[in-house]
C-alpha positions in Angstrom: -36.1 -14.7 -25.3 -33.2 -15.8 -23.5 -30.8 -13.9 -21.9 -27.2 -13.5 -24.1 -24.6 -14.9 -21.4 -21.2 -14.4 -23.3 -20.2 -13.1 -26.7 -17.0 -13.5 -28.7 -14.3 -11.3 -29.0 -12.2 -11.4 -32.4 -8.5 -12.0 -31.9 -6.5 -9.0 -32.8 -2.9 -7.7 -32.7 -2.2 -6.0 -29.4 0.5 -2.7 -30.4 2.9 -3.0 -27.7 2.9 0.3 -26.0 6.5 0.0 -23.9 9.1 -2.1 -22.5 11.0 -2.0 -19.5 13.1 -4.4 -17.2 10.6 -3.9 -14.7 6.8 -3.2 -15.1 5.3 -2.0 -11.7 1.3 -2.9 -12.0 -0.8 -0.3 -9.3 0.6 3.0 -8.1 0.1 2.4 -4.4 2.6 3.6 -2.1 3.8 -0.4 -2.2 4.1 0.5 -6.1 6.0 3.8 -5.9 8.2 2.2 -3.5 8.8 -1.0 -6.0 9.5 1.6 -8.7 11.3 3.5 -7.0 14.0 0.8 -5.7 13.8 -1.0 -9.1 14.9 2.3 -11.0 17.5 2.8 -8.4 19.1 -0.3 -8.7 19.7 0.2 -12.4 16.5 -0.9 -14.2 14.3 0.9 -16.5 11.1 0.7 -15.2 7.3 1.4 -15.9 4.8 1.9 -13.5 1.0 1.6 -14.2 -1.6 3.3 -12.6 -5.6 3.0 -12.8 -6.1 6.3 -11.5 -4.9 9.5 -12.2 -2.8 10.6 -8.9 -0.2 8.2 -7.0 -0.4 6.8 -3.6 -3.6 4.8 -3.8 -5.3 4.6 -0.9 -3.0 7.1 1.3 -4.1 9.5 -1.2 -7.1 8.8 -3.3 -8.9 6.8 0.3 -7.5 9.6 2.1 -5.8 7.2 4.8 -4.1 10.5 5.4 -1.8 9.2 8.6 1.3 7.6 8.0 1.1 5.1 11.3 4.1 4.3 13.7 7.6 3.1 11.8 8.6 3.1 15.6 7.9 0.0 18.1 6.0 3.0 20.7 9.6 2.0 22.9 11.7 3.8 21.0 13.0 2.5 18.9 12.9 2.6 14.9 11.9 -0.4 13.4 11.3 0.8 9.5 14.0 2.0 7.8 14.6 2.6 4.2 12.3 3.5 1.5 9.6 3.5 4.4 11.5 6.4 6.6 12.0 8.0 3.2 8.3 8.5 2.0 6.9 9.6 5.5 9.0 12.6 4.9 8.5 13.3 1.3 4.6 13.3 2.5 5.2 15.8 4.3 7.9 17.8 2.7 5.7 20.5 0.8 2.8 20.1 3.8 2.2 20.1 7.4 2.5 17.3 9.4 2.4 16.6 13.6 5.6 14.8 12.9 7.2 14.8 17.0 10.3 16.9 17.1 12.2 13.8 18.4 12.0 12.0 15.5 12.5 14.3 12.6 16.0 14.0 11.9 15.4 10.1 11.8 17.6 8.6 14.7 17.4 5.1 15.1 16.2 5.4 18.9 15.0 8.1 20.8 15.3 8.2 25.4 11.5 9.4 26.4 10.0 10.0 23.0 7.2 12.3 23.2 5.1 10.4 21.1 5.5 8.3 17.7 7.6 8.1 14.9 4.1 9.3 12.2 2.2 11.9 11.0 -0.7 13.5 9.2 0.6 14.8 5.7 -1.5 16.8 3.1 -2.9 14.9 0.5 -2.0 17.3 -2.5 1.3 17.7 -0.9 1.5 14.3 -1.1 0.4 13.5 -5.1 3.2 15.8 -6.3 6.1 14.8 -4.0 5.7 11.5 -5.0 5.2 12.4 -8.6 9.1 14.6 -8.1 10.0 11.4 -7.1 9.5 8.9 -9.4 9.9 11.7 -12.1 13.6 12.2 -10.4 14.2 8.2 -10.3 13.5 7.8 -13.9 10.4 6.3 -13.4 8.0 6.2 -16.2 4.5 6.6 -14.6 1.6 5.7 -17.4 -1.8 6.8 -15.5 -5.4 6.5 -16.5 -4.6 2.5 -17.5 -6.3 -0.2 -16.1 -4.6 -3.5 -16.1 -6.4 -6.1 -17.6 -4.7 -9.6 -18.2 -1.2 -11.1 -18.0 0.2 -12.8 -21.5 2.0 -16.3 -20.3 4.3 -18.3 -21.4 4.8 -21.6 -19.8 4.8 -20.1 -15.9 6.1 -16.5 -17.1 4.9 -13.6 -17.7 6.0 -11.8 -20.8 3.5 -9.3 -21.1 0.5 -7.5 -19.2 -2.4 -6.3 -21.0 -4.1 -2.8 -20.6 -6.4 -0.4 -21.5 -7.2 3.1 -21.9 -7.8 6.5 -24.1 -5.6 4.7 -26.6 -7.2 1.6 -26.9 -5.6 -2.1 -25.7 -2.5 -2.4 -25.9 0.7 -4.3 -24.2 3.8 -3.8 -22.0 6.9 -5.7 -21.9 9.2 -6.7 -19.0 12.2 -9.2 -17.9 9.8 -8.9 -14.5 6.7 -7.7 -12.8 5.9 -6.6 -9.6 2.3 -7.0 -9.0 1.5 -3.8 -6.6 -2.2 -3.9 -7.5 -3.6 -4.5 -4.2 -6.2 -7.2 -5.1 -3.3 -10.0 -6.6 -4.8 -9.2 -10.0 -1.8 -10.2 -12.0 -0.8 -13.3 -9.8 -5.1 -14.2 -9.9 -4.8 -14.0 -13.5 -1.2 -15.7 -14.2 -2.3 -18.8 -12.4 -1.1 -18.0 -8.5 -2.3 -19.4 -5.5 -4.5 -16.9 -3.6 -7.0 -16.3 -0.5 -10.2 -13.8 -0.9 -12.1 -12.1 1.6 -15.3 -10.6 0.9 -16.3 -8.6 4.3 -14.9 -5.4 4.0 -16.3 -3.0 6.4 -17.2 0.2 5.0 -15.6 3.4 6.7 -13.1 6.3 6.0 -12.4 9.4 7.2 -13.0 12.7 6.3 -12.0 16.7 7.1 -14.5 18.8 8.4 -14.3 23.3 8.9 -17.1 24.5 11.2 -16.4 28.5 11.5 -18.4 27.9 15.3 -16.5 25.6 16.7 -13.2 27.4 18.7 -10.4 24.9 17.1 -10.8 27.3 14.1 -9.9 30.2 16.1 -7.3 28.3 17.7 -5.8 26.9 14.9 -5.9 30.1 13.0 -4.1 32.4 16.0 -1.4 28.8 16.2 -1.2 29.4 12.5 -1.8 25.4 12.8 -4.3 24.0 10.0 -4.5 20.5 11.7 -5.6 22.5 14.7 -8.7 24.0 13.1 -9.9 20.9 11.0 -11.3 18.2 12.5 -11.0 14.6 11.1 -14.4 12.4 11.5 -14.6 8.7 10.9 -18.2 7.8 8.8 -19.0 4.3 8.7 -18.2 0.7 11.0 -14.7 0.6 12.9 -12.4 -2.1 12.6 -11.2 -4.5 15.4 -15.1 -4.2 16.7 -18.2 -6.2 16.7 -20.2 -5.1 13.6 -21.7 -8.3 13.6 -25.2 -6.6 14.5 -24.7 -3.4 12.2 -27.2 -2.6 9.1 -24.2 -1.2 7.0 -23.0 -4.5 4.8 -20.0 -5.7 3.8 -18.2 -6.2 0.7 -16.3 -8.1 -1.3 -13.3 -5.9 -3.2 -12.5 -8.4 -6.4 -16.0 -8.2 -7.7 -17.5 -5.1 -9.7 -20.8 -5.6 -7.8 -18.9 -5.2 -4.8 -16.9 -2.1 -5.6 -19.9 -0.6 -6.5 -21.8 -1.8 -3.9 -19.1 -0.3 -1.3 -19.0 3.1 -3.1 -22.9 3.2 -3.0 -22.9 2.7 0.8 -20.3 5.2 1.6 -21.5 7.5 -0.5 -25.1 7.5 1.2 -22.7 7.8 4.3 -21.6 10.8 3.4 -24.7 12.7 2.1 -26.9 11.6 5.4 -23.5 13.4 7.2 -24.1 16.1 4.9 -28.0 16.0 5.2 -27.1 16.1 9.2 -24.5 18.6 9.1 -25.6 21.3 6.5 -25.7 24.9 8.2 -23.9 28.4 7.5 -20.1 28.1 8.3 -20.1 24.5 8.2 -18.3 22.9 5.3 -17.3 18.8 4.7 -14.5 19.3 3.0 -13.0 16.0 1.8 -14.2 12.5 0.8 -12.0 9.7 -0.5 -12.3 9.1 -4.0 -11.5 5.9 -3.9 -12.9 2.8 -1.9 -11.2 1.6 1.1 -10.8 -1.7 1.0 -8.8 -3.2 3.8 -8.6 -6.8 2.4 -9.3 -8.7 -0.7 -7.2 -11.2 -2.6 -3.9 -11.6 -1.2 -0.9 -14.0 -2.4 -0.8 -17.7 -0.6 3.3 -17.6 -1.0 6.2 -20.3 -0.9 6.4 -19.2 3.0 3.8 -17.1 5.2 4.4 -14.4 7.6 4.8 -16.4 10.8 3.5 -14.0 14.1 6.4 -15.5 16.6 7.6 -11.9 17.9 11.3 -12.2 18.4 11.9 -15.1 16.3 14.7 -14.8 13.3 14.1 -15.3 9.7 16.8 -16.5 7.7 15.5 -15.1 4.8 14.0 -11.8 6.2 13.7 -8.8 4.0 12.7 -6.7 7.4 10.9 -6.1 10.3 7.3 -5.6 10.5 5.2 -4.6 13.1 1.2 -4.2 14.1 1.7 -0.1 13.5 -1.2 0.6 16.0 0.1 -1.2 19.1 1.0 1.0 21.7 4.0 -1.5 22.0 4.4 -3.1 19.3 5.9 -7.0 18.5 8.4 -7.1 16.2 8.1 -10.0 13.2 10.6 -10.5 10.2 9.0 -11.0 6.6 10.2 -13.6 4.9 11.6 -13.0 1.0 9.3 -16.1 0.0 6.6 -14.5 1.3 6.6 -11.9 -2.1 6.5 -14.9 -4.3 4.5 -17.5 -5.6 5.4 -21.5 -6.5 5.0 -21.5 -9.9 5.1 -17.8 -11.9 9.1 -17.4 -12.3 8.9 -13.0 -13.0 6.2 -11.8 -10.9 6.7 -10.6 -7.0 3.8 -9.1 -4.8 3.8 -5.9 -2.5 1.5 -4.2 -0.2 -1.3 -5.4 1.8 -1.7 -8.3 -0.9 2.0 -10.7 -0.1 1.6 -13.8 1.7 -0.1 -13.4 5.3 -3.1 -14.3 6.2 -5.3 -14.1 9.2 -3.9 -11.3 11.6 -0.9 -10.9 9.6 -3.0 -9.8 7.0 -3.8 -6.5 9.6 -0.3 -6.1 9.3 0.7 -6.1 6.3 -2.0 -3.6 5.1 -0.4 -0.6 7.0 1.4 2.3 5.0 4.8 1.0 6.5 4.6 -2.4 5.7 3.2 -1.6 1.8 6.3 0.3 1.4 8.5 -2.3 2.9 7.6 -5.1 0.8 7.3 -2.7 -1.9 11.1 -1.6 -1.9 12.0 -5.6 -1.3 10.0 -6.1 -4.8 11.4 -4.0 -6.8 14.9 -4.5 -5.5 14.6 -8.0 -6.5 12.7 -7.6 -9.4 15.5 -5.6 -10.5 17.9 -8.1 -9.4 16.3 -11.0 -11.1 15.9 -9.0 -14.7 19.9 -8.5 -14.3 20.7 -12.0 -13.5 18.1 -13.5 -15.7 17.0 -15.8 -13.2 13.8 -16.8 -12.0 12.3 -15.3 -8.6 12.7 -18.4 -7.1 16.3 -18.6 -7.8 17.0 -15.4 -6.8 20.0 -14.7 -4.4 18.4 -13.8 -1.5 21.7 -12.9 0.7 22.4 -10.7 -1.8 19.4 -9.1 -1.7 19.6 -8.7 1.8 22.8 -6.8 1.5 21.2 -4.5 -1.1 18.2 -3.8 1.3 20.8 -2.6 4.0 22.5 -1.0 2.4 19.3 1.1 1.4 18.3 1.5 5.0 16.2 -1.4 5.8 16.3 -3.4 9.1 16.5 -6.8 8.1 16.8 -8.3 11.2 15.6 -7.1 14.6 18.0 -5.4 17.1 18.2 -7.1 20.2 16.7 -4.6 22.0 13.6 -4.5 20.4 14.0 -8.8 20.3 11.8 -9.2 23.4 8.5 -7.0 22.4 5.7 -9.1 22.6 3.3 -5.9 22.1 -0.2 -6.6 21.6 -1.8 -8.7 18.6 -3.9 -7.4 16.2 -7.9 -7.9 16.0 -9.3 -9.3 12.6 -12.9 -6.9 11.5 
């Protein structure tokens, strides 16, 4: 008998579940920070989310390091909604924040190390859920988004599921924080896949043996007593000869083929491991996927360190350079050609190659996710297009929120070091 290969679905009326100016699609920290800046520039906003906690992979991949918003000279180069969320990560945790940057100067003489730090995941979920609750934000978890409803080269509504069924939400604009490009795949965008994600992540270990725990516990200093090991291949290495596989993050058989892997990871650590006083005490719960369908814009992300971008919505920078370049995003870069209401943040805007390494850090995400939803915003006011949109003005509003739209002239001449494609 041969195999069934499709089957029809009856058309049916989709209830529409809300309607907003802006709907926010993926909960990321580039999502929170588009929601976040949308609902403070006046809009009403929605924000989607697969999962059931915010902060995607910061939280549920347990990337639990907030990297460098400094240049390692210095100097501040992040700003804004990005300086913002590295402290509420940390507000109800610990962190190894350096004294000379907690008050947030703009440059520090001698720093003592960088502007980052380790937060506490849990810590984490719920200062991010006070904040969105405290923006106005309405945060709709446990939905998966599923297709975009088009008219002409607009979006006017994105399809979802969950508990409840399918149903639709409405909005003026979108901001596609997804990670993956779903809704710009699905409405028609250009895009570029890779499918060779390494497999790794991190992961918090207590042995009652080792001395850190003693240590830690007479500092009263949990970071102290824990220690972090990294399962899995490395990036900006040769895994060329390795037997762990990689995968490609826009297919089900590859999401399932990357949790597979890690998990065997973890229980062969575990098979290792396992003795009295020993304890592995977190795993991510989601899979890290470094790269996977990202937006191919009206402009890329050009890596010419000093150089000036007219239509920069802020400065960027390869987070783990001990020195770091400095590059200026371009506004285009968070749009596509054609679709008129839909803007991309996170690791998915429009750089490829090593600006692709760039733009996946935690700083940049919430860069580009506090550019999107201030123009999203913007654009459902004005009733324009994207493409339309005033960008100047923009760039004023960014400012004025703390962003560093241009570089300083002091920070002009970094020419760092370049990051390594895995």
């Amino acid at each position: 008998m041969e195999a069934i290969r499709t089957v029809t679905e009856r058309a049916r009326e989709i209830p529409v579940a809300g309607a907003a100016d802006v709907v926010v699609v993926g909960g990321g920290l580039a999502g929170v920070s588009a929601a976040l800046a949308a609902a403070r520039s006046g809009a009403k906003v929605i924000l989607l989310e697969k999962s059931c906690v915010l902060g995607g992979l910061a939280t549920l991949g347990h990337v639990c390091i907030y990297l460098p918003i400094d240049d390692g000279a210095g100097h501040k180069i992040y700003g804004g909604l990005a300086e913002e969320l590295l402290h509420r990560c940390i507000c109800y945790g610990y962190d190894d924040l350096p004294d000379c940057w907690r008050s947030g100067p703009d440059t520090v003489e001698a720093p003592t190390g960088r502007y980052r730090t380790t937060f506490n995941i849990p810590a984490a979920v719920c200062a991010l859920d006070e904040a969105l609750e405290e923006a106005g934000v309405e945060v709709v978890f446990d939905t998966c988004f599923c297709a975009p409803v088009m008219d002409g080269s607009a979006v006017t509504a994105v399809l979802v599921e969950n508990k409840s069924g399918r149903s639709a939400y409405l909005a003026k604009q979108f901001v596609d924080a997804s990670g993956d490009s779903d809704l710009l795949y699905r409405a028609g965008a250009a895009t570029e896949t890779r499918g060779d994600n390494i497999v790794s992540h991190w992961a918090y270990e207590l042995d009652l043996a080792d001395e850190r725990v003693q240590r830690g516990a007479a500092q009263s200093d949990v970071l102290t007593a824990l220690r972090l090991r990294w399962l899995g291949l490395q990036p900006n290495r040769d895994n060329s000869g390795s037997a762990i596989p990689t995968f490609d993050g826009t297919s089900s058989a590859g999401v399932n083929g990357y949790l597979r892997t890690a998990r065997h990871l973890e229980l062969d650590c575990l098979k290792a491991e396992n003795r009295p006083g020993w304890a592995h005490l977190t795993m991510p719960m989601a899979p890290q996927f470094r790269m996977t369908r990202r937006l191919v814009g009206v402009k890329e992300l050009a890596l010419e360190p000093g150089v000036s971008v007219d239509s920069s919505i802020g400065c960027v920078i390869f987070s783990l350079a001990k020195e770091a370049a400095v590059y200026e995003f371009p506004y285009e870069g968070l749009i596509d050609k054609r679709i008129e209401n839909v803007l991309a943040a996170g690791r998915m805007v429009s750089a490829g190659g090593r600006g692709w390494e760039i733009m996946r850090f935690i700083p940049a995400c919430v860069l580009t996710g506090q550019a999107a939803g201030t123009a999203a915003a913007m654009a459902a006011r004005a009733g324009c297009a994207v493409q339309a949109l005033d960008v100047a003005a923009l760039q004023r509003a960014l400012s004025d929120a703390g962003v560093k739209i241009h570089m300083s002239d002091a920070v002009r001449g970094n020419r760092g070091t370049a990051p390594e494609r895995h």
